[in-house]
C-alpha positions as CSV (number, residue, x, y, z in Angstrom):
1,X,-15.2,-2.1,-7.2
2,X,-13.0,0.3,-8.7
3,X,-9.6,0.8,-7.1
4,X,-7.6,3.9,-7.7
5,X,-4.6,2.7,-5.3
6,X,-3.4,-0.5,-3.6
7,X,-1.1,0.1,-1.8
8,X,0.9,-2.9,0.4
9,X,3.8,-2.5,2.5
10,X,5.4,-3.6,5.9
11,X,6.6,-0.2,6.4
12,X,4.7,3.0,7.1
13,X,6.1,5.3,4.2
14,X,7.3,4.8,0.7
15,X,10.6,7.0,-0.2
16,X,10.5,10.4,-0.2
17,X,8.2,10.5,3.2
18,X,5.0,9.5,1.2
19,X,3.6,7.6,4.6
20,X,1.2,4.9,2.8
21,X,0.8,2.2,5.2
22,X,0.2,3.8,8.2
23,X,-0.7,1.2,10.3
24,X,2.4,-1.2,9.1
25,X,4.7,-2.4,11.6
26,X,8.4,-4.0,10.4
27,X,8.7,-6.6,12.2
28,X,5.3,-8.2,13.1
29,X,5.4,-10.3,9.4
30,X,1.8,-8.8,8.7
31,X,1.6,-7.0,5.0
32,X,-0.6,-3.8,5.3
33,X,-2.7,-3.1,2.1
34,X,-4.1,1.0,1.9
35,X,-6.7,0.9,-0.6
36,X,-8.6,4.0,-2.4
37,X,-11.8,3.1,-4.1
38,X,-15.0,3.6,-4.7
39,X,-14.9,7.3,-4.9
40,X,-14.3,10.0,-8.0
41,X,-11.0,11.3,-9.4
42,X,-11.8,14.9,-7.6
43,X,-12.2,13.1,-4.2
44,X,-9.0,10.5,-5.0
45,X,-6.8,14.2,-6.2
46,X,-8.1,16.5,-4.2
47,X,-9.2,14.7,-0.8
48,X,-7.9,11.5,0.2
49,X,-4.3,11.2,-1.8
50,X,-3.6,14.8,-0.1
51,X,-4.5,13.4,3.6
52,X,-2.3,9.9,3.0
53,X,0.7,12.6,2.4
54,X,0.0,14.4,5.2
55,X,0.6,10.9,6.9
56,X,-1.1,8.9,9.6
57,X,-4.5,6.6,9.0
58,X,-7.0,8.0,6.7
59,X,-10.8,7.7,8.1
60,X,-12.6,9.1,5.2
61,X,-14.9,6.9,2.7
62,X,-12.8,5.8,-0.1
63,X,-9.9,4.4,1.7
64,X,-9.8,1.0,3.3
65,X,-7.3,-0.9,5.6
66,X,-6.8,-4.3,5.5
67,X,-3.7,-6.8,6.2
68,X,-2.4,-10.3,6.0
69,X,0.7,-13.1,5.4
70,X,-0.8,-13.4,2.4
71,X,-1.9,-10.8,-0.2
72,X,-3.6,-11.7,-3.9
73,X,-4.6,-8.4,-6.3
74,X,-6.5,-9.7,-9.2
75,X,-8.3,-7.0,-12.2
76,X,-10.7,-8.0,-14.9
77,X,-7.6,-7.0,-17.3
78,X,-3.6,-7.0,-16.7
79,X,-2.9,-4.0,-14.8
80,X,0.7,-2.7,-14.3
81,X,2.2,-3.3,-11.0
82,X,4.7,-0.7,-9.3
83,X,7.1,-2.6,-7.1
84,X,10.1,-0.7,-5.9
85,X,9.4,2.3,-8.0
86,X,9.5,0.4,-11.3
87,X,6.8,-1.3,-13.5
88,X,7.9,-5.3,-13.3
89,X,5.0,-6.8,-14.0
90,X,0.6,-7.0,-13.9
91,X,-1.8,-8.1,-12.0
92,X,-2.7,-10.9,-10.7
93,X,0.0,-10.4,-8.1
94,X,0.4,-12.9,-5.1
95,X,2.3,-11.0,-2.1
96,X,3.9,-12.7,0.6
97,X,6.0,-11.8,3.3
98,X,8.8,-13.3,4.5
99,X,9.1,-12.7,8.4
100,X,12.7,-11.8,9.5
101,X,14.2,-12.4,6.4
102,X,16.3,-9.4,6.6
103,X,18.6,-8.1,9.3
104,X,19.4,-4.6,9.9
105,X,21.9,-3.0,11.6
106,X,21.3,1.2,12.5
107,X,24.5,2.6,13.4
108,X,24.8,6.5,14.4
């Protein structure tokens, strides 16, 4: 398989609005994974990537939704992995959540 994006998240956007994840809920301790694949770069550029902006789920071939506690991303060769918006380190990657780790307070 060849993946152009794998996205994981347990939030619906990334910053700047880009909403990734659609189907990712805060506080249910589930990652959501938004996968492009199996497509061409004209369909990836000019197809899919343009609808994930647009936000909400994707139904197109090429893009996949899966989720779980537990997420594991391995290549055939060390791929760079985007965490945060920086490069910290390659695949293989093991992802885990940690259910209601983190307390937030909204105040208006």
């Amino acid at each position: 398989n060849k993946a152009w994006l794998i996205a994981c998240g347990n939030t619906t956007s990334y910053g700047g609005g880009l909403y990734i994840c659609p189907h990712a809920v805060p506080t249910d301790g589930i990652l959501n994974v938004t996968l492009l694949h199996n497509v061409g770069r004209f369909k990836v550029l000019f197809r899919l990537f343009p609808a994930l902006l647009r936000g909400g789920p994707v139904f197109k071939k090429g893009v996949s939704y899966i989720e779980g506690k537990v997420i594991t991303v391995e290549s055939d060769r060390p791929i760079p992995a985007i965490v945060d918006g920086e490069i910290i380190t390659s695949t293989p990657l093991h992802i885990k959540v940690h259910e209601k780790a983190l307390r937030l307070i909204l105040t208006m």
